[in-house]
N, C-alpha and C positions, 0 to 999 in steps of 0.2 A: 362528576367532580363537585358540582353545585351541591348536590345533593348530601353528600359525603360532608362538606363545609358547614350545612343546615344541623346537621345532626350533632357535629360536635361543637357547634354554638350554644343549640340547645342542651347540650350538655354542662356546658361551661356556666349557663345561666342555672340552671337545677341547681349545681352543685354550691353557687354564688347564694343562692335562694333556695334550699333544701324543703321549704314550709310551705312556698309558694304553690297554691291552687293555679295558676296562669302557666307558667315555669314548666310543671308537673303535664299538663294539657300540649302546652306546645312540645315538649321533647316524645309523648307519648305519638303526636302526628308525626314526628319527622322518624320516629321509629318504625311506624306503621307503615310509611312511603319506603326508609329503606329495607325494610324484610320483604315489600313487594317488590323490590328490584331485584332483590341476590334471588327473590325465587325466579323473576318472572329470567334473569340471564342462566340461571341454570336448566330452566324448561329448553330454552335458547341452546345453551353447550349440548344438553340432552337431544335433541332435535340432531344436531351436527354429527353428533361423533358416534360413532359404530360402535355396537356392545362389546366386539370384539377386542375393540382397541381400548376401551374404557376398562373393562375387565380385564387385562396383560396390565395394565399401569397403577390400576390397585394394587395386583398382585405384587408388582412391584416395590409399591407403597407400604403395603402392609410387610412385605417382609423386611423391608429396611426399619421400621419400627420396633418389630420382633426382637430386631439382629441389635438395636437401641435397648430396649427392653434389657435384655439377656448381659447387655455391656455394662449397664449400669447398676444390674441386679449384683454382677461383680466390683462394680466400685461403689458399693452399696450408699448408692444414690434414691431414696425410697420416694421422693418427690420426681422425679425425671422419669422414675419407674411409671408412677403414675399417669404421669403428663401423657407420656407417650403411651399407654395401656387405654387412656382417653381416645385420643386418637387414634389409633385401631379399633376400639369398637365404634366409633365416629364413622368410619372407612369400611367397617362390616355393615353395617345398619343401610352405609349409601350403596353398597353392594348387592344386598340385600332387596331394597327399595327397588333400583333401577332394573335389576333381572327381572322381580317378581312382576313390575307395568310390562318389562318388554314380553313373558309367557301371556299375562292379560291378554295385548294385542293379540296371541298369536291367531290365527284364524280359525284352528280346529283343534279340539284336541286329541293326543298323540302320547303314542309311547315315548317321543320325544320333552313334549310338556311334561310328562310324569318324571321323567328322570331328571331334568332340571328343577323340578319343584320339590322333588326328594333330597337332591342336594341343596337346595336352599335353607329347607325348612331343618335339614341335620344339620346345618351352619348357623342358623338364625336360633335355633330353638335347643340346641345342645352345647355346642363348641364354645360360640361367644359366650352364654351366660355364665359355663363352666370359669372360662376364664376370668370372666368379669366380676365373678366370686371367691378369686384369689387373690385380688388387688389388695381390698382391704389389710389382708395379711402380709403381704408384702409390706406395704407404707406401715404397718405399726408394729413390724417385726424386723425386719430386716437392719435396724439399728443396734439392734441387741444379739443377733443371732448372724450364723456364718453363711454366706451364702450359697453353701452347698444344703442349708434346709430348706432349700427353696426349688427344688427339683420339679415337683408335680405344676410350679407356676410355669418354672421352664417348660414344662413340656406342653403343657395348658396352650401357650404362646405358640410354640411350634405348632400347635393343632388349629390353630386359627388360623394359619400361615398356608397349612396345607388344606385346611376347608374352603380359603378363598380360590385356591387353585383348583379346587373337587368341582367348583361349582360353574370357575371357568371352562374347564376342560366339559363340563358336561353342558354347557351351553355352546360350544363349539364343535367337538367333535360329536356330540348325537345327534347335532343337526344336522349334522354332514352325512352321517351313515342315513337320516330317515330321508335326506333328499328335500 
């Protein structure tokens, strides 16, 4: 909490003193202190929580964004499209991230590791950016066009939905089959 208060002081002072070399200095330490705390409590959550259970809550996550996505795409909200198409690949990246250290660790490698890293790398390196190459489109069209021209986002979206799921299932149930 301390920490949290430091930052937005020096916040407060920056923005009082925009010119200020001093100002500029102190907000850049208390920045520095708090990206080392969200990392060092997320190494922390990471530690605690099972990939299994991390992975079902994304999925979770990401499909209620999807299903936001796809709601607003019809009340042709093209900022809220955004926001939340942010957030999903926010949520794919940490999906991503967290699989790929937990395969690193694994001890050997495995036909197991191979088909997790298969499904990762056709998530990370096909689906998302697919997606994430139709945003643009959306936010500067969808003001002027009907949102039935927006199909291939929609579906774009549902492919990220079910890539998070490809990649769960394949980090769970090939473990299970290789024992």
């Amino acid at each position: 909490k301390q920490l949290c208060l430091q930052v937005i002081n020096a916040a407060r002072v920056l923005s009082v003193r925009p010119q200020s070399k001093v100002a500029q200095e102190n907000m850049d330490v208390f920045q520095d202190a708090w990206i080392m705390s969200v990392r060092l409590l997320i190494e922390s959550v990471d530690d605690c929580v099972k990939i299994d259970d991390f992975l079902a809550v994304s999925e979770r996550h990401i499909h209620r964004d999807v299903e936001s996505c796809l709601e607003n795409i019809q009340a042709r909200n093209p900022e809220m499209v955004c926001s939340k198409a942010m957030t999903i690949c926010g949520r794919s990246d940490r999906v991503c991230q967290v699989v790929s250290a937990e395969i690193a660790a694994h001890p050997r490698h495995s036909e197991y590791v191979d088909r997790v890293m298969k499904a990762v790398v056709t998530f990370r390196d096909h689906i998302v950016p697919d997606f994430n190459r139709r945003v643009p489109d959306v936010e500067e069209n969808l003001p002027h066009k009907p949102p039935s021209q927006f199909n291939g986002f929609c579906e774009s979206a549902r492919q990220v939905y079910e890539g998070v799921k490809a990649v769960r299932k394949a980090v769970v149930l090939t473990r299970d089959q290789d024992g």
